[in-house]
C-alpha positions as CSV (number, residue, x, y, z in Angstrom):
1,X,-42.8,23.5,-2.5
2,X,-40.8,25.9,-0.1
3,X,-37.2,26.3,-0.1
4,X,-35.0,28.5,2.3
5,X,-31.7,28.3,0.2
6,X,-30.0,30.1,2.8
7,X,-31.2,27.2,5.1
8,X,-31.0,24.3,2.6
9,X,-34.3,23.8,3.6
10,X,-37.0,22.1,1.5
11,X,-40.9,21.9,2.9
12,X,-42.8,19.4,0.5
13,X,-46.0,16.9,0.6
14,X,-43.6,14.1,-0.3
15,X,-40.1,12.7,-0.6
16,X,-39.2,9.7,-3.1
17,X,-35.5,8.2,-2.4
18,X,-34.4,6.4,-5.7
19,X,-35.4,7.5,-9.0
20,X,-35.6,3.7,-10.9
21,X,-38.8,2.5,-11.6
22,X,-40.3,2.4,-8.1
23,X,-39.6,6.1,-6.8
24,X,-40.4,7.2,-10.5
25,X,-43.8,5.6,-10.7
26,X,-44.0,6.6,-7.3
27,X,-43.1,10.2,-7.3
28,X,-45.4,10.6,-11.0
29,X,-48.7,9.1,-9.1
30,X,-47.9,11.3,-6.5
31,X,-47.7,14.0,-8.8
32,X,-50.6,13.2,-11.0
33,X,-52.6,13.1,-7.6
34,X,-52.0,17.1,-7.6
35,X,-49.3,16.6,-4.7
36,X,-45.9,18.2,-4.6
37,X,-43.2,15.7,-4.9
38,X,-39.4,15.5,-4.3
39,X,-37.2,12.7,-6.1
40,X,-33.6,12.2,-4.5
41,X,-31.3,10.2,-6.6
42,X,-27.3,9.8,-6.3
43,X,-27.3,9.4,-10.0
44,X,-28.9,11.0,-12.8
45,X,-32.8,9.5,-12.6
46,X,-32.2,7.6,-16.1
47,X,-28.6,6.2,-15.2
48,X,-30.8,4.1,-12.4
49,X,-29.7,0.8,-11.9
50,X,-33.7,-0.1,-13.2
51,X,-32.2,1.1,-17.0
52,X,-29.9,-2.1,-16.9
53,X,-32.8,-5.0,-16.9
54,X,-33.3,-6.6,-20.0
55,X,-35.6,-9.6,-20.6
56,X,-39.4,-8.4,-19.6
57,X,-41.8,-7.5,-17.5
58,X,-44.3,-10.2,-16.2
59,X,-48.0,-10.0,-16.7
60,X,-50.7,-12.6,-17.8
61,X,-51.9,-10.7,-20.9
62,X,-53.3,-14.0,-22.1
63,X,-51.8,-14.2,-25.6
64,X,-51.6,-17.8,-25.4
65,X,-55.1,-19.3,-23.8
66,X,-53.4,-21.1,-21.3
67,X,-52.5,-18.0,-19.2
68,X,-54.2,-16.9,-16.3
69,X,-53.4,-14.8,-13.7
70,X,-54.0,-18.2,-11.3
71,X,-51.4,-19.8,-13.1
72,X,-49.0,-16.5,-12.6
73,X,-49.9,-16.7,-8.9
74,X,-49.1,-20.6,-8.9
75,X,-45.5,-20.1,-10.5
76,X,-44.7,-17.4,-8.2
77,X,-45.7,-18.8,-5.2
78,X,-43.6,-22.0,-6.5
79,X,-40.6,-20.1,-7.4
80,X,-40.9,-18.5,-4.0
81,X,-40.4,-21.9,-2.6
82,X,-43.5,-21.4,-0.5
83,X,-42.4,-18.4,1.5
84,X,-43.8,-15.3,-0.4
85,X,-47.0,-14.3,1.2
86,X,-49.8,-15.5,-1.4
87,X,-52.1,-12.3,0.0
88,X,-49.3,-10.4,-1.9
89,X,-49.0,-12.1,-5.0
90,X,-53.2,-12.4,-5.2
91,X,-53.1,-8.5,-5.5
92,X,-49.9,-8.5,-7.4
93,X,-50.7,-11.1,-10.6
94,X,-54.0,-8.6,-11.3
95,X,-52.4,-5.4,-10.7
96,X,-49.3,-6.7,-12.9
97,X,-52.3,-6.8,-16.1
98,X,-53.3,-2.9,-15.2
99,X,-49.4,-1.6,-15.3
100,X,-48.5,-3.0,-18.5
101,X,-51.7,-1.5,-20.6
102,X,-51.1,2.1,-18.4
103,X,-47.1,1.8,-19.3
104,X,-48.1,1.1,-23.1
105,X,-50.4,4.1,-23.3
106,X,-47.7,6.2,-21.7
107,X,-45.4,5.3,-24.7
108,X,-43.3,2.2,-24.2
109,X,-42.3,0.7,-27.1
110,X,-43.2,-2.4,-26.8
111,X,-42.1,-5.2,-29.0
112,X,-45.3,-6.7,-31.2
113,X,-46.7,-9.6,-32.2
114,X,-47.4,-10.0,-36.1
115,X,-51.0,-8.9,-35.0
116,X,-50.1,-6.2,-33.3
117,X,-50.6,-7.0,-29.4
118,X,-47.6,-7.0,-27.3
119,X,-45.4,-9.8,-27.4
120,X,-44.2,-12.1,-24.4
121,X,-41.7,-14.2,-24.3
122,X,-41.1,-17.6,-22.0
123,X,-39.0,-16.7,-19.1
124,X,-37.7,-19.6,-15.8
125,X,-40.2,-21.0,-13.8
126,X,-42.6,-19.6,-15.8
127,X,-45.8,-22.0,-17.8
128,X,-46.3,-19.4,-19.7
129,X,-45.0,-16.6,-22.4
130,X,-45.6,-14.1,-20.2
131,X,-42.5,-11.5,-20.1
132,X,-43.3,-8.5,-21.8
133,X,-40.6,-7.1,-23.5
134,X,-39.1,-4.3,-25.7
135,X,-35.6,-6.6,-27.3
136,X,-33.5,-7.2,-24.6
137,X,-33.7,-3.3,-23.6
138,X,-37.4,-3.3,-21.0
139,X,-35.5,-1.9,-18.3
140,X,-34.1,1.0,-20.1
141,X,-37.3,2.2,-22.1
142,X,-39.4,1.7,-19.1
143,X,-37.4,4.2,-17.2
144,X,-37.2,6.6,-19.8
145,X,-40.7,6.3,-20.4
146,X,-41.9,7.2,-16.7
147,X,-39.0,10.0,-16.6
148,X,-40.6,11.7,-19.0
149,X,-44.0,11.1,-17.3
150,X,-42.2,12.8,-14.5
151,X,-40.9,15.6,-16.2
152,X,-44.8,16.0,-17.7
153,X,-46.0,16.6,-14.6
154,X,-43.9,18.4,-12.8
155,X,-41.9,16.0,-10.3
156,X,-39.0,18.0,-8.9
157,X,-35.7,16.3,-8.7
158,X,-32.4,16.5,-7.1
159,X,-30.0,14.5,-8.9
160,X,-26.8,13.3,-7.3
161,X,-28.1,13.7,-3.8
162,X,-26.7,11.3,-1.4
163,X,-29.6,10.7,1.6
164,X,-26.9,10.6,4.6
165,X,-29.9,9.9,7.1
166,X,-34.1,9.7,7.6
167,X,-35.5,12.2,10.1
168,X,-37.6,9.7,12.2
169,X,-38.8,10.2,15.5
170,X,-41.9,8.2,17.7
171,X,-42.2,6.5,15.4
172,X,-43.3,9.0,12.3
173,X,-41.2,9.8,9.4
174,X,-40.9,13.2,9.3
175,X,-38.1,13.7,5.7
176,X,-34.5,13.0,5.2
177,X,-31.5,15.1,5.5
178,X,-29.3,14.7,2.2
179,X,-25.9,15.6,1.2
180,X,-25.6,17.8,-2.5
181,X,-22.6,15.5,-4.2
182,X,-22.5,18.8,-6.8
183,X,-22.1,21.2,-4.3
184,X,-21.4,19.7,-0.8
185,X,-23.2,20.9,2.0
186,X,-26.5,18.9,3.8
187,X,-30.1,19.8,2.7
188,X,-33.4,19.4,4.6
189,X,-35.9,17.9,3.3
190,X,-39.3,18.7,5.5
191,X,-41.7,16.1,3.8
192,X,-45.7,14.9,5.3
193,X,-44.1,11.4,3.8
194,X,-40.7,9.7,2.6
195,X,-40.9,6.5,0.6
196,X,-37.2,4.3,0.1
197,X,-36.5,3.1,-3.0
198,X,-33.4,2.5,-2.9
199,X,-33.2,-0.9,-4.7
200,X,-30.9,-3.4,-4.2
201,X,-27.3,-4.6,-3.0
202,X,-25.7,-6.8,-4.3
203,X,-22.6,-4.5,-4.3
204,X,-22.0,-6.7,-1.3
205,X,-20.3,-9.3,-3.5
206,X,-17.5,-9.3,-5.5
207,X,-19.2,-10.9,-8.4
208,X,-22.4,-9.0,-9.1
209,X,-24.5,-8.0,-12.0
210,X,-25.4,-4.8,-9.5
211,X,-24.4,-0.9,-10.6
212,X,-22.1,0.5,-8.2
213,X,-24.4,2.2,-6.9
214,X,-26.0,-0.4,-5.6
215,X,-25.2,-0.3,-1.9
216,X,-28.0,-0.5,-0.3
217,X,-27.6,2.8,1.5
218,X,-32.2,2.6,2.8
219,X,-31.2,-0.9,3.9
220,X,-28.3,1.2,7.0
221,X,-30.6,3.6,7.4
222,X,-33.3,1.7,8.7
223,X,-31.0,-0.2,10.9
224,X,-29.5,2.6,12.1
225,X,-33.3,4.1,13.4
226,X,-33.5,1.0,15.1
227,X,-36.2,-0.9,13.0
228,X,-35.4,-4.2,11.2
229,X,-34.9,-5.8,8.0
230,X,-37.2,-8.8,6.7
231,X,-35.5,-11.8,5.1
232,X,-32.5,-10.8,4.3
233,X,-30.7,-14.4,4.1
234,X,-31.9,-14.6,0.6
235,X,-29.7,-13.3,-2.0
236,X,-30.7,-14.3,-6.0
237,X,-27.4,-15.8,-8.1
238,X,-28.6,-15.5,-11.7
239,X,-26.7,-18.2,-13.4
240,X,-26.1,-15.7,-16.6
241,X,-23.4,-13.5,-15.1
242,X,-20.7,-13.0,-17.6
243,X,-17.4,-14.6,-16.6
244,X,-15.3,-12.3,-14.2
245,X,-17.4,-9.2,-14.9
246,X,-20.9,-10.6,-12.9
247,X,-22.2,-8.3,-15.8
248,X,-25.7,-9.9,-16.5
249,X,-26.8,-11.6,-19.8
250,X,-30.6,-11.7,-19.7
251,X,-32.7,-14.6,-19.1
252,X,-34.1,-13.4,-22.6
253,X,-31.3,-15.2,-24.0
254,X,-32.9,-18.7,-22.5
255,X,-36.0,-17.0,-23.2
256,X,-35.2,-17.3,-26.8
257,X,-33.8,-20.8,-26.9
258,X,-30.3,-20.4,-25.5
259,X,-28.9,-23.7,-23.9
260,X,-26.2,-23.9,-21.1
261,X,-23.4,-26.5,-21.5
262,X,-20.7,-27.7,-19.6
263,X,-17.2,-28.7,-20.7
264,X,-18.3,-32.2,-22.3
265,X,-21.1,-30.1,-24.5
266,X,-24.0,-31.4,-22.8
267,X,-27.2,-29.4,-21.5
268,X,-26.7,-30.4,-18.0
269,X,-29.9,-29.0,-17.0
270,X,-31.6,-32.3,-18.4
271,X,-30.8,-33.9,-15.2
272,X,-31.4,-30.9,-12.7
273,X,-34.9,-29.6,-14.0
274,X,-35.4,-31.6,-17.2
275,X,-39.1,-30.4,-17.7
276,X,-38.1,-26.8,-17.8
277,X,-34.4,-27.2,-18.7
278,X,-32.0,-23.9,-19.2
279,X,-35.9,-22.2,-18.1
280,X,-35.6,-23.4,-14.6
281,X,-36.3,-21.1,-11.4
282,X,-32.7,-19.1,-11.3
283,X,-31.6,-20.5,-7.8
284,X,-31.8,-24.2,-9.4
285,X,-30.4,-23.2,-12.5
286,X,-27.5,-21.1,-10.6
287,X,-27.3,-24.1,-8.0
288,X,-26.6,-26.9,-10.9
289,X,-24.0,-24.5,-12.6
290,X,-22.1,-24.2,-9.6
291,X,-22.2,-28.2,-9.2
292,X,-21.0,-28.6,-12.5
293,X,-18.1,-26.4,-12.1
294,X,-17.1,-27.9,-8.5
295,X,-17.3,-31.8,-9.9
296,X,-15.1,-30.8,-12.7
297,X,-17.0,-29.9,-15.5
298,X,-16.2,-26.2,-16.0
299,X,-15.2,-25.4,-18.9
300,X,-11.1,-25.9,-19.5
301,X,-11.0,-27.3,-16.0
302,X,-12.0,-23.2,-14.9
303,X,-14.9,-21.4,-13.1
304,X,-17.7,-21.2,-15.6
305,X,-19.9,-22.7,-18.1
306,X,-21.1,-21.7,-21.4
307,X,-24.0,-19.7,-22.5
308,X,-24.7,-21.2,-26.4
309,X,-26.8,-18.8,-28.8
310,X,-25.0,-20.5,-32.2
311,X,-28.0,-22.3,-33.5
312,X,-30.7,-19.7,-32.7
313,X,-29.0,-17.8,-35.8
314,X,-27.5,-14.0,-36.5
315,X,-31.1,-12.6,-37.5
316,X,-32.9,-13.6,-34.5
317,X,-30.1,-12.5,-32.3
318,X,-29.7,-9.4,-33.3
319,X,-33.4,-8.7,-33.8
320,X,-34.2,-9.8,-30.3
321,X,-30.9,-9.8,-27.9
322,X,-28.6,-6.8,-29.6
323,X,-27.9,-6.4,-25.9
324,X,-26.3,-9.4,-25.0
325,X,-24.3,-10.1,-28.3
326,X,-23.1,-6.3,-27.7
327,X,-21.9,-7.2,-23.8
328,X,-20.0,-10.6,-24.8
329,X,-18.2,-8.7,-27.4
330,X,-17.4,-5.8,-25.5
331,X,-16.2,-7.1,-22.9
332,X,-14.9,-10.5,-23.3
333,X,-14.6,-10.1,-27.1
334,X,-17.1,-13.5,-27.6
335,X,-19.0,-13.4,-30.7
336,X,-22.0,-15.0,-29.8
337,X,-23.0,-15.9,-33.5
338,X,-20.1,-18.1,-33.8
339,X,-18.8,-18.4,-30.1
340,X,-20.5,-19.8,-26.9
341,X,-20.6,-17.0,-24.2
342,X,-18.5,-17.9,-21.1
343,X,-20.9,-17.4,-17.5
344,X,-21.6,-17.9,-14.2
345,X,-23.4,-17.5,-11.2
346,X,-23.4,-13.8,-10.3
347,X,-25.2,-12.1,-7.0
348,X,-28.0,-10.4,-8.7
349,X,-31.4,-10.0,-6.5
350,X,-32.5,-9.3,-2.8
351,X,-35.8,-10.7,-1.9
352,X,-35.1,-9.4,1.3
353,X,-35.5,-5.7,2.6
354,X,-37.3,-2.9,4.3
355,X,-40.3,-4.5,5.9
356,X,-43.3,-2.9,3.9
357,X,-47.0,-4.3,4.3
358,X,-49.5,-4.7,0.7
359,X,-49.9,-0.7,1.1
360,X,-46.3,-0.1,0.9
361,X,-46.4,1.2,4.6
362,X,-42.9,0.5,6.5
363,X,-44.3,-1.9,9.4
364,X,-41.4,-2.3,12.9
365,X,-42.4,-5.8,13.8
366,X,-43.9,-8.8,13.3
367,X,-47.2,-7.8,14.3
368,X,-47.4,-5.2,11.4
369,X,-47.0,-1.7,13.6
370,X,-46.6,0.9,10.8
371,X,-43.9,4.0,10.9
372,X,-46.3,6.5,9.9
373,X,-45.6,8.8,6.9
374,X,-42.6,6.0,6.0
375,X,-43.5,3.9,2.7
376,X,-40.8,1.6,1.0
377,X,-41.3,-0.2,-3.0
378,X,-38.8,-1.7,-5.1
379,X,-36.0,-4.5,-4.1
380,X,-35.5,-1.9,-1.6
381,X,-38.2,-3.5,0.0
382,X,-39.6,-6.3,1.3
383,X,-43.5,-7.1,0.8
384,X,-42.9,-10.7,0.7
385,X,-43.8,-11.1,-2.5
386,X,-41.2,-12.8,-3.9
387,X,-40.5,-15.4,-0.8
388,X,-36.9,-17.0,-1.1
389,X,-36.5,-16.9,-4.6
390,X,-38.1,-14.3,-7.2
391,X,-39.2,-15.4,-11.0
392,X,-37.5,-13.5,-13.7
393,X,-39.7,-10.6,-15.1
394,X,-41.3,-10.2,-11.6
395,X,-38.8,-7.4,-10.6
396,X,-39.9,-5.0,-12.7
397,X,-43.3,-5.8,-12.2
398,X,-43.0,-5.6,-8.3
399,X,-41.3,-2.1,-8.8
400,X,-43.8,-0.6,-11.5
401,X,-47.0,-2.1,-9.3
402,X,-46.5,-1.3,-5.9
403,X,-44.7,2.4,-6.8
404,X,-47.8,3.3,-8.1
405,X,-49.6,1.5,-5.3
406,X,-47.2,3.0,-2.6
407,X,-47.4,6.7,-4.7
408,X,-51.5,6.6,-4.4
409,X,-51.0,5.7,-0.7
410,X,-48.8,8.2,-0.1
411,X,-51.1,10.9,-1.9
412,X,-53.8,9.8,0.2
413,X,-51.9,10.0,3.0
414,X,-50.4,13.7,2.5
415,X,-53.7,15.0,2.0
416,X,-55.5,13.8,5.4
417,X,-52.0,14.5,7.5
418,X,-50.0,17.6,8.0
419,X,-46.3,18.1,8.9
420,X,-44.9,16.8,11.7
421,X,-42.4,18.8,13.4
422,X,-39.0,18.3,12.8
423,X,-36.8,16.5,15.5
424,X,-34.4,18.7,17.5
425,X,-31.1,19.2,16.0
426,X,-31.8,17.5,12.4
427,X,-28.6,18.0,10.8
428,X,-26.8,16.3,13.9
429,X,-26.9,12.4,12.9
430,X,-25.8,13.3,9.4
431,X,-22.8,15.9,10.4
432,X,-21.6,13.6,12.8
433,X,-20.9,10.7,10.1
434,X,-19.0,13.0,7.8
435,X,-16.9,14.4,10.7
436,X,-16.5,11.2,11.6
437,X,-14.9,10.4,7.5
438,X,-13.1,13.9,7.1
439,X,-11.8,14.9,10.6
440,X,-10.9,11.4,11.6
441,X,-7.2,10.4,12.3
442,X,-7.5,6.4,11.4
443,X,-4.8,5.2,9.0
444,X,-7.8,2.8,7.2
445,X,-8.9,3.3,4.0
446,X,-12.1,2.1,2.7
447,X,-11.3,0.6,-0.6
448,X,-9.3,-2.4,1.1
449,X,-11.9,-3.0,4.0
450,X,-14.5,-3.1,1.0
451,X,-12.6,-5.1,-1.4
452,X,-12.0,-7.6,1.7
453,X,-16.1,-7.6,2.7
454,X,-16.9,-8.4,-0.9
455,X,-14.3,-11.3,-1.4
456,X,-16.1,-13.1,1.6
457,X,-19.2,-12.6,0.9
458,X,-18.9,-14.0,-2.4
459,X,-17.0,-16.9,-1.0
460,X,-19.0,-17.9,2.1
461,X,-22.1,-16.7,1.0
462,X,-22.6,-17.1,-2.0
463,X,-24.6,-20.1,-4.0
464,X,-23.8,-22.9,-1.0
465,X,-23.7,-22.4,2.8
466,X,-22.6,-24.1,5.5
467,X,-22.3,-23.2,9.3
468,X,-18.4,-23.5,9.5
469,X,-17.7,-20.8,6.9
470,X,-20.6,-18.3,7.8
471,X,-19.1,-18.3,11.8
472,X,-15.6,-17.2,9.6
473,X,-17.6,-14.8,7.7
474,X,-19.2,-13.5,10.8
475,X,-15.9,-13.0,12.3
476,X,-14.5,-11.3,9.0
477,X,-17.7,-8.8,9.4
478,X,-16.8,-7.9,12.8
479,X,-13.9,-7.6,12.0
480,X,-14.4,-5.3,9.1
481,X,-16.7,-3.1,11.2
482,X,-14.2,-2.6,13.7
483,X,-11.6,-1.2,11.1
484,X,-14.0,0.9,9.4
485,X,-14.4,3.2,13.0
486,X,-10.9,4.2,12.0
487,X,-11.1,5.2,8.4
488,X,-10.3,8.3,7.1
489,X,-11.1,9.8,3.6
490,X,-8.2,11.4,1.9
491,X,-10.6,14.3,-0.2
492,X,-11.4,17.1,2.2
493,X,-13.5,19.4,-0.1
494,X,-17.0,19.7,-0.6
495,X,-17.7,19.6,-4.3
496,X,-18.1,16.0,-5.9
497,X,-16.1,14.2,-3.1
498,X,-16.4,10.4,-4.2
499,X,-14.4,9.3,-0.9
500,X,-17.2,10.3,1.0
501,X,-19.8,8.8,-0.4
502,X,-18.0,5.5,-1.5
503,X,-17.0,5.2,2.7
504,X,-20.4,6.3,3.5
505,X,-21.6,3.7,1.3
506,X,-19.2,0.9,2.4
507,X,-20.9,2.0,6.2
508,X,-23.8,0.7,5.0
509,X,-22.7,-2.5,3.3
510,X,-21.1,-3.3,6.6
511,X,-24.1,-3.0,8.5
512,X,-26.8,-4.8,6.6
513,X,-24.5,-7.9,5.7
514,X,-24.3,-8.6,9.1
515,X,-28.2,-9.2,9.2
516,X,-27.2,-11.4,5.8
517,X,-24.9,-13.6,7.9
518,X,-27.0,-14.0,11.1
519,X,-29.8,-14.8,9.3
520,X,-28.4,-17.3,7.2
521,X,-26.9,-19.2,10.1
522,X,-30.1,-19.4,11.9
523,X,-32.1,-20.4,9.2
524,X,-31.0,-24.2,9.6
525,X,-32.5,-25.5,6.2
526,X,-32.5,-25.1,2.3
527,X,-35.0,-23.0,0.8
528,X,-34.9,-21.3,-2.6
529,X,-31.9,-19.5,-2.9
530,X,-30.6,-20.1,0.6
531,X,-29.0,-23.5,-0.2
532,X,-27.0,-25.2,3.1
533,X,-25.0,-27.8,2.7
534,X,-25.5,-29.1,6.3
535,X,-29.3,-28.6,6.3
536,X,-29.8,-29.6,2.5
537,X,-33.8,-30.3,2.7
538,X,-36.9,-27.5,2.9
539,X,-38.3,-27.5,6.6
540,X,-41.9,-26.3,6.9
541,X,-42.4,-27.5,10.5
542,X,-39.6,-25.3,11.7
543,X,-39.2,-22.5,9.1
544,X,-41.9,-21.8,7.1
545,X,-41.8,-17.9,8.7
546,X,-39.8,-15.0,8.1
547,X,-36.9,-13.0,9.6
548,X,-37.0,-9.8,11.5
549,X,-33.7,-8.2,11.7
550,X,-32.4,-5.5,14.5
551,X,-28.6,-4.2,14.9
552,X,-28.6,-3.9,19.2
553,X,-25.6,-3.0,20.7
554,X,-25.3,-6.5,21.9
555,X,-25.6,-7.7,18.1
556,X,-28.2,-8.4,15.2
557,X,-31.0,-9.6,17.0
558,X,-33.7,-12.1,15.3
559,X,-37.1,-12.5,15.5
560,X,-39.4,-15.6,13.4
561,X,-42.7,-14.8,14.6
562,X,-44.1,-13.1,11.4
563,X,-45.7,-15.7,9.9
564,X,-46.3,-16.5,5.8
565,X,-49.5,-16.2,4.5
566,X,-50.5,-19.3,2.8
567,X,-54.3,-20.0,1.2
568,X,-54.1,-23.4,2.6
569,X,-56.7,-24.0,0.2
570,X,-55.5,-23.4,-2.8
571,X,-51.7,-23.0,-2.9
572,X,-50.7,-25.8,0.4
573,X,-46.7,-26.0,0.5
574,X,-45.6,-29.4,-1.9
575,X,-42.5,-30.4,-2.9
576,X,-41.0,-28.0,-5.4
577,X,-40.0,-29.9,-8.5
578,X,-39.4,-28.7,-12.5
């Protein structure tokens, strides 16, 4: 790798944006390809939001003989409500088998079975034990696990950069221009390839189980080089968001016998899903939880239900969920031995993103048209593997798999190209967005204009929809966008300036919710975890396709013309019951 300090300039073979478990996997098969490779993070690479996922990661190991990777492709193409494309998930459920046994012999410490062989645990919508897991820590060992990798072999990062914008020109990614939170100042970084993994944002909502960094920063990027966002009307609530925080309590818990109860005591999930119970899809479960709590059956009259671990027992709690006994105590001071756990539904996933095809390639339409050199993995992106609702333990499944799929791409890719030269004036888009922050004379602030976005999101977009309050919340977005041209950051200075980033963030948040809204509003029916009121039923005559998203200067335009890819002969749309 070459670097100009004088210049901030970096030439490299590749740039990874995100260091969680897709730009790590990434950046260390790119690496172990003999490639040069550059990971950009805004946190410290093992404070990724990827460290906070708890229950497992999905794979048909086949401890149990009635495990297949069919039956994986079946429950995922069912939790998807039919709109994942089943090409995706063909390739996924056998590559999922692969990135377990190369993440063991890198050093995760799995949990065991009494014979040794990693154990799996059930997990919602599910037919199977088929979440691998380390407790109710996977997330956080897993990332450790490939940092090291990283480290092993070389992978340079740049911890606590802030990307600020993509250097993309006819079409071909040509690197990124990033801001150094440490030191201030904008870096260039020349790369043959860029891949965005990002993750997700959920930091959209006021009640989330996201990290603040969560902001989907890729997500206003893309927009803003005028290529579109895929699906983005469907947002995951996972029904176990602890009360008021959103903080997540893993699906391990129901994984391990937890039940959910409302304020007479009874498992209401009996008449919801009652073959699969408390280990129904999460948009059902999250969907029957909110019912319960709008007819009256909250608990104390209030806004949540309760989580109950009592009769699984201390030893087995503490063995196997330390985790969420430790959160419920922390932070709502709940022991969950003796106590039931007070939840609700909190936004959690994004099965919508960055339009990426099976090679991880960034495509600009419905036709498939790839950016060259621009690659995207993670909930950053959207492959369509995960349709309108995911299945818990397939996150970090989709990040491990298609990183390394995306990473061995990418080092193909590198070798056979060479740079692309550099659009005029680089630095320009970036520069004029932090002008824009610290010389501007607006009396807004961001803080209120963010706190404002969130509150509506969570309250017209959250679990149920309807037309009449997603035209307010499209009026409340405008709205919000206009104020944020006249905000102004109070901090001046270069070095760690958090009121620049956090407005530069909220920029983004205001863009891509926008493609949340219009998106929802046109889709007029329910489907996974886009639930209308008004248009209560599934619709596979008229929406059995995906969205393509574009901010014009007229507006988000849409586009359904990208069709789903169903093996009519195998996996034909039914009814979706548990």
């Amino acid at each position: 790798m070459k670097v100009d300090e004088a210049k901030k300039y970096h030439k490299i073979d590749a740039v990874v944006v995100g260091a969680g478990l897709a730009g790590m996997r990434a950046a260390l098969e790119i690496a172990k390809n003999g490639r040069q490779v550059a990971v950009l993070s805004k946190v410290y690479p093992t404070r990724s939001h990827s460290g906070a996922a708890q229950g497992g990661i999905a794979a048909a190991l086949a401890n149990t003989s009635e495990d297949s990777p069919e039956l994986h492709m079946f429950d995922s193409v069912k939790g998807s409500d039919y709109l994942a494309d089943q090409d995706v998930i063909e390739l996924f459920v056998h590559e999922a088998i692969k990135t377990v046994y190369d993440l063991e012999h890198m050093g995760v410490p799995f949990s065991r079975t009494e014979d040794g062989r990693i154990n799996q645990r059930p997990f919602g919508g599910h037919s199977a034990p088929r979440a691998c897991f380390s407790a109710d820590v996977t997330g956080h060992v897993l990332l450790h696990t490939l940092y090291e990798q990283c480290v092993k072999h070389h992978v340079h990062f740049y911890s606590e950069f802030q990307v600020f914008s993509l250097l993309i020109d006819n079409d071909i990614s040509r690197g990124v221009v990033a801001w150094d939170v440490r030191n201030g100042g904008l870096h260039i970084f020349h790369a043959k390839a860029v891949m965005l993994a990002t993750g997700g944002y959920g930091r959209a909502f006021k009640i989330t189980s996201n990290a603040h960094a969560n902001t989907g920063d890729a997500l206003g990027l893309i927009l803003e080089c005028g290529l579109p966002l895929e699906d983005m009307e469907f947002v995951q609530f996972h029904p176990t968001g602890l009360y008021k925080h959103g903080i997540l309590l893993s699906e391990a818990a129901r994984g391990e016998g937890a039940y959910i109860i409302n304020n007479q005591g009874e498992r209401f999930m009996k008449n919801y899903a009652p073959t699969k119970m408390e280990l129904g899809p999460r948009d059902l479960v999250s969907r029957s939880e909110q019912t319960e709590i709008n007819e009256g059956r909250g608990i104390d009259g209030k806004d949540y239900v309760y989580l109950d671990l009592r009769h699984i027992g201390k030893q087995r709690i503490m063995e196997r969920l330390p985790q969420v006994y430790d959160l419920a105590l922390n932070y709502l001071n709940v022991d969950a031995i003796t106590q039931a756990i007070p939840i609700q539904p909190t936004a959690h996933y994004s099965m919508g993103g960055i339009p990426a095809n099976i090679h991880t390639e960034v495509i600009k339409d419905a036709k498939g048209t790839v950016v060259k050199g621009l690659y995207s993995a993670g909930e950053a992106a959207c492959h369509s593997l995960h349709g309108a609702n995911r299945l818990g333990t397939n996150s970090l499944q989709d990040a491990v798999t298609f990183g390394r799929i995306g990473g061995a791409y990418m080092s193909e890719f590198v070798k056979a190209n060479g740079y692309e030269n550099l659009p005029a004036n680089p630095l320009d888009s970036a520069q004029a967005k932090i002008s824009a922050l610290m010389d501007g004379k607006g009396k807004e602030r961001y803080s209120p204009i963010r706190e404002e976005l969130q509150a509506s999101m969570s309250k017209y977009a959250g679990v149920f929809r309807c037309e009449e309050e997603m035209l307010k919340l499209k009026k409340i977005v405008k709205e919000l966008q206009g104020r944020f041209k006249e905000v102004t950051i109070d901090d001046k200075g270069p070095a760690y300036n958090l009121d620049l980033q956090e407005a530069f963030e909220l920029g983004n948040l205001l863009s891509f919710s926008e493609t949340i809204v219009e998106g929802a509003l046109a889709r007029k029916e329910s489907r996974g975890a886009h639930y209308r009121n008004d248009y209560p039923t599934r619709d596979d005559k008229n929406w059995l396709k995906h969205t393509l998203a574009w901010k014009t200067a007229e507006g988000v335009k849409l586009d359904h013309s990208k069709d789903v890819v169903i093996f009519m002969d195998r996996y034909p749309p039914q009814e979706r019951k548990y």
